[in-house]
N, C-alpha and C positions, 0 to 999 in steps of 0.2 A: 296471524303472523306467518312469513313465508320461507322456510329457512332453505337455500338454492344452496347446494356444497358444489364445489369444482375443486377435484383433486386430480392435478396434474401430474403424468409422471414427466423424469427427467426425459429431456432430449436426449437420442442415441446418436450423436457424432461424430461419432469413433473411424472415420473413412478419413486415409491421410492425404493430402492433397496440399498443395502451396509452398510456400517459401518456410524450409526448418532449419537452418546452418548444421553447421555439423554436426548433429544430432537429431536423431526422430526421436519421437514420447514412446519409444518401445521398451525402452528399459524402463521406464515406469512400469508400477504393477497393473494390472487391470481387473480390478476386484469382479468377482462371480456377481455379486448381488446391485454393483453401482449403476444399474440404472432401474431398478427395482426397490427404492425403499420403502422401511415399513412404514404403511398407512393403516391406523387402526380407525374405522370409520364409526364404530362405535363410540370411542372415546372424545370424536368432532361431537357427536350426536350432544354427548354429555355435557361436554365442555362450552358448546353453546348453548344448552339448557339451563348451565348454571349464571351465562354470562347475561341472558335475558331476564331470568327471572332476578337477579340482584337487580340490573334497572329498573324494571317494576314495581319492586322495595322501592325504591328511592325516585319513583313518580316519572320516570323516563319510557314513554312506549318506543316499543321497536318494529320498526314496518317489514324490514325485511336482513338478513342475515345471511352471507355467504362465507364459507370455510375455504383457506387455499392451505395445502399441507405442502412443508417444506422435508428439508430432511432433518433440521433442529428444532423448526417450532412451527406454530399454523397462525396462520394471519387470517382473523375472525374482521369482516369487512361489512360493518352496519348502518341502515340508513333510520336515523328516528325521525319522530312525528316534528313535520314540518313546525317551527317555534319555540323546541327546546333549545334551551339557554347549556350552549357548552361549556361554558365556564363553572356551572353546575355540576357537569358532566366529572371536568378534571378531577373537582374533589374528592368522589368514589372513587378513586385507584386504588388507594390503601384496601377499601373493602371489597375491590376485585378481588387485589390479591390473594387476600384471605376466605373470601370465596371459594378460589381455583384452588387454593393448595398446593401453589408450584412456585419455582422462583424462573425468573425469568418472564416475569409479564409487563409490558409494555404498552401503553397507553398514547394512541394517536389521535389528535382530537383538536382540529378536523384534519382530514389527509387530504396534501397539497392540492390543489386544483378537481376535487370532488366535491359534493354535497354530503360526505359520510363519516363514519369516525371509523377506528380502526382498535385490535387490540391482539397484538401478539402475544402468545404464550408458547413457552417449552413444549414439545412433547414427552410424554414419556417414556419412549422408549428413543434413544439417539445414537441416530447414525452418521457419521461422518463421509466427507467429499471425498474421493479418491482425486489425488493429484494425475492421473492418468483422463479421469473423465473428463478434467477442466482442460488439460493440455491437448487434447487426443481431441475436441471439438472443433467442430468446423469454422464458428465464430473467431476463434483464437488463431486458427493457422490463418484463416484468408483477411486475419486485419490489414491493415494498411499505414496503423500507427508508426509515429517516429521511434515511438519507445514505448510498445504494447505491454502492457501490465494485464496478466488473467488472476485474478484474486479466490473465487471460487465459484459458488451460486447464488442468489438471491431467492425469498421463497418462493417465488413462483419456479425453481429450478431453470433459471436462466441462466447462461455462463455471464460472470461478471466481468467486464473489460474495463481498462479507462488508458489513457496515452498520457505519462507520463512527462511526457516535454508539454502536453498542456495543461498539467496538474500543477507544472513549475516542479515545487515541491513539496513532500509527504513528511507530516509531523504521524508516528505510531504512539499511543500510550495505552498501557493494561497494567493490569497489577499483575504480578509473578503468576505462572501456570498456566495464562489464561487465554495462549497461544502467539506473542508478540513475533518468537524465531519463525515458526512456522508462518506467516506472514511474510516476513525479509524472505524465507528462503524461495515461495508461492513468487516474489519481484524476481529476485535473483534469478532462479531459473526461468521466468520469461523472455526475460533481456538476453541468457544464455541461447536460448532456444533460437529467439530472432537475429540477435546481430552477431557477426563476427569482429577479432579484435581490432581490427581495423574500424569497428564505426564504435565499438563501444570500450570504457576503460572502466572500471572500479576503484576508487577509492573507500578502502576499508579502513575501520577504528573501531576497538573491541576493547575496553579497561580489565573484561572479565577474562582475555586472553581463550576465549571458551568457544564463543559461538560461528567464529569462519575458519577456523582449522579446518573445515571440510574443502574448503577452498581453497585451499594455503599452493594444493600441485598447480594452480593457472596464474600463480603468481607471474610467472614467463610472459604469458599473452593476457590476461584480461585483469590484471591488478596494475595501475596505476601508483609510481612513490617517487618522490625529491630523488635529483639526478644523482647520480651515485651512489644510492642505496642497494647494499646487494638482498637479492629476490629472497634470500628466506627472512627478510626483516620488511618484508611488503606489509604485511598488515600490524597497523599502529594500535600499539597499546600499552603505552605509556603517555603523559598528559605534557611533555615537554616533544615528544616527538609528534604530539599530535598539532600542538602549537604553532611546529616549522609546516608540518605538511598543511594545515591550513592559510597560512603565510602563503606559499606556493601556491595554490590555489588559485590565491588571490592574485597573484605576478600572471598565471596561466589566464586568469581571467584579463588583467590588463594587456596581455600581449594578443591575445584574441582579437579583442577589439582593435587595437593597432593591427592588423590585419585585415578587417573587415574593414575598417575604415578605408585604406589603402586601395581595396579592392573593389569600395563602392558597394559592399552588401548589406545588405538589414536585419541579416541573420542567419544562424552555421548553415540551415541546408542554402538557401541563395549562394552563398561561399563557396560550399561543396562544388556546389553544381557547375559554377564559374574555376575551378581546379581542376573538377572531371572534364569539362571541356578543353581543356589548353589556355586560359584568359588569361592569367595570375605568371606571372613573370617568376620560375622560383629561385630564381639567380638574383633577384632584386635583393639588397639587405632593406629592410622595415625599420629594424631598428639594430643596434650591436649585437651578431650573432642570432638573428628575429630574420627567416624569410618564411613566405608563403609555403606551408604544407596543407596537407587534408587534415580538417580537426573531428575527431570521432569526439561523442559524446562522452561525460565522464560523471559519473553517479556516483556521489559520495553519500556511504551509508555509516553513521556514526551509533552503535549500541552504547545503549544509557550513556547517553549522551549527559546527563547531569552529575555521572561522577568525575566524568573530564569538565564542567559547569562548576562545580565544588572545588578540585584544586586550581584550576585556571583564570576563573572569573571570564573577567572581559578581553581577556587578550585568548582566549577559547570563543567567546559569543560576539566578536568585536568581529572576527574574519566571517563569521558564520552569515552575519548579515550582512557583511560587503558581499557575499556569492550569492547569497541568498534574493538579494535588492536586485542584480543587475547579471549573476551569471542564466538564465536561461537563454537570454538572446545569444550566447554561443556556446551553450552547449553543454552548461554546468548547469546539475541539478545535485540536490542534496534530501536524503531522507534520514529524520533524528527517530529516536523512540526512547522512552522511556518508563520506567512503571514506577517511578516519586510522581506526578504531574501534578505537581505544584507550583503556585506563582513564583518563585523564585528558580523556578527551571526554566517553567516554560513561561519567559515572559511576555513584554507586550510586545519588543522588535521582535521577539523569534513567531508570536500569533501574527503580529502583520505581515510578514514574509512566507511563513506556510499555510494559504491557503487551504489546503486540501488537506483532510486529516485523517486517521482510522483511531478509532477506538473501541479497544476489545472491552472485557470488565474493567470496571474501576472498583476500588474503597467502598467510596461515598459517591453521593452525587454533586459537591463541591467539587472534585477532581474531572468527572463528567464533565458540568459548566468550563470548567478550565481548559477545556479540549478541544467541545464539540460547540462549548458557549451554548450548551441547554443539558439538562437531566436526561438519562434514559442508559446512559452505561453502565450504571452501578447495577443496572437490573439485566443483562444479560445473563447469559449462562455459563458461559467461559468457552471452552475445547473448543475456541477455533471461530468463536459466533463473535459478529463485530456489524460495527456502526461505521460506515463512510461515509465521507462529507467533502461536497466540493465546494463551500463556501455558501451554496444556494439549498441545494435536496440532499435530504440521507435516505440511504438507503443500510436496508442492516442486511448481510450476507451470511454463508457458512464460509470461511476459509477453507480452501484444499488442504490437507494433509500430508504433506512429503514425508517419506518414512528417511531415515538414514540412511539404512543401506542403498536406496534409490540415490539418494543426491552425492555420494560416494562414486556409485556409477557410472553417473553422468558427469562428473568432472574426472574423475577414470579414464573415461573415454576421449572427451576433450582436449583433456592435454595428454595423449598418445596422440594426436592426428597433428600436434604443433611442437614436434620436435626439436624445433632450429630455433625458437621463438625467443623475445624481447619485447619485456617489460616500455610501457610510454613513461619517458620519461618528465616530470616536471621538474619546471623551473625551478632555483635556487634563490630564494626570494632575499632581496639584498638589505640592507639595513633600514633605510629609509620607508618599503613596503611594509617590512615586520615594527616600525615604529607607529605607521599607520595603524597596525592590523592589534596593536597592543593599546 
């Protein structure tokens, strides 16, 4: 048997360069050790000692064996004797695990477009991603995304990207602790980083009133709320304010499209692009009070979403999937999360409208299926480790780490450079849309 290890260190990226909006990743911290984790090459050594010889118990040879170490766990990557029956294979998990003696082990079998299987495990000693080394990459500054999302690493220590206008939009579930805010705030300050208020708006909703107070000073410029709402009541949380601002939404999405239509485009950046150049007549009325403006993107992120789902029912999930079905084409995306993920949260219109999912730990592996629609979350590790899924491939990452004090800083600073600033306002959605939307 040949056992090949490849332990990669992280990419040093750290040279600033590209498009940052008001902000560079300097006030991020930049840890002494982030691009040096520990690798104990001894404990590979073991650890795929153990994992060959349990298949040999259990009549499986192993031709050859490679180790990739991440900063949370190591990805043991195996090719067996051509003719084993993998289906075999699957039912030794339990006795891996017991095996290894760790939690967090995971079982790929076979890995997408290879001839091999695979089997992550924890390491033991864990290090987390500094939010400085994902944002301070080179990957990250020179994307070219509508709506760049940096999430953290992957285990081969590659920075994780993906473009949220083509993700649509992001369903998050974990159970409590197991790094969900961390996550939102990892989107959050990406979006802050690339766009200014002008291309981008937030809509926020929080039942726990806890988790965007750190955001509460960009209310002015990057919080999106129903016209006449004054800025310290930007972020929704309460389940009857959440209701109208969803409503709105919905009018924001019908008026879009009366727009686009108007204009002859197939979608916001096409629009944009036809307003940036002078096409768009903006003296035309469209509709009552409705002319042509520039429509910046507007990302609604809703925290546990299932306790606004508990008092509201369907005049809460009723609007959710009128934006959800039809607002990406101008502009609206939405991200839910919650740590219940159960069928009565997340049901079948909310899984058919959000493709693309993360899932940190779960419970069970019934809550997994309910997410990722297969097992393998319930056996993560927690602090930050997650499963993404575009509908097609998962890949499992370490989330970045933003510390508070950083993300304090950075909206600190942000809204000091927009002192004159106003909130986008939406629409007031009228009787007839909110009967819709109920």
């Amino acid at each position: 048997m040949d056992f090949e290890f490849s332990i990669e260190e992280p990419r040093n990226e750290g040279t600033l360069h590209g498009y940052c909006n008001l902000q560079t990743v300097e006030l991020l911290h930049e840890k002494a050790n982030e691009s040096s984790p520990v690798v104990d090459q001894d404990e590979c050594l073991t650890t795929a000692s153990k994992i060959v010889s349990t298949l040999r118990f259990y009549g499986f040879d192993v031709v050859s064996i490679k180790a990739t170490v991440g900063y949370a766990f190591t990805f043991y990557e195996m090719v067996l004797k051509s003719g084993t029956r993998l289906a075999k294979v699957k039912k030794i998990e339990c006795e891996l695990m017991l095996t290894l003696g760790v939690i967090g082990v995971r079982l790929i079998c076979p890995i997408p477009e290879k001839s091999s299987i695979g089997i992550e495990v924890a390491n033991e000693h864990f290090q987390c991603v500094s939010a400085h080394s994902v944002f301070a990459s080179k990957k990250f500054i020179d994307t070219q995304y509508s709506l760049p999302i940096v999430l953290g690493r992957t285990v081969d220590n590659d920075v994780f990207t993906f473009d949220l206008a083509e993700a649509r939009h992001l369903l998050i579930a974990g159970a409590t602790g197991t790094g969900k805010s961390v996550a939102i705030y990892d989107i959050m300050l990406s979006l802050l980083f690339k766009k200014s208020p002008s291309e981008l708006q937030f809509v926020l909703m929080d039942p726990t009133c806890a988790e965007f107070t750190k955001f509460a000073p960009l209310a002015k410029w990057f919080l999106a709320s129903i016209e006449g709402t004054n800025d310290d009541n930007a972020i929704v949380t309460d389940c009857e304010t959440a209701v109208k601002t969803l409503n709105s939404l919905v009018k924001e999405q019908e008026n879009r499209y009366a727009l686009l239509m108007d204009a002859g485009a197939r979608g916001i950046e096409e629009y944009n692009e036809k307003f940036n150049a002078g096409l768009l007549d903006v003296n035309k009325e469209i509709q009552e009070g409705l002319h042509h403006h520039y429509l910046p993107y507007i990302v609604t992120i809703i925290e546990e979403y299932g306790d606004f789902m508990i008092q509201g029912g369907k005049k809460i999930e009723t609007p959710i999937a009128r934006v959800s079905q039809l607002g990406r084409g101008v502009g609206l995306h939405m991200i839910l999360t919650t740590q219940r993920p159960s069928v009565r949260v997340v049901t079948g219109i909310i899984k058919a409208n959000f493709p693309t999912r993360i899932a940190l730990r779960t419970q069970s592996a019934i809550d997994s299926r309910t997410v990722m629609d297969a097992k393998g979350a319930e056996e993560l590790i927690g602090r930050g480790d997650a499963l993404y899924s575009d509908g097609l491939n998962v890949v499992r990452l370490q989330c970045a780490y933003v510390e508070d004090c950083e993300i304090e800083a950075v909206v600190n600073h942000m809204a000091s450079q927009n002192l004159d600033g106003k909130h986008y306002e939406l629409p007031v959605a009228d009787d007839d849309c909110q009967v819709k939307g109920e």
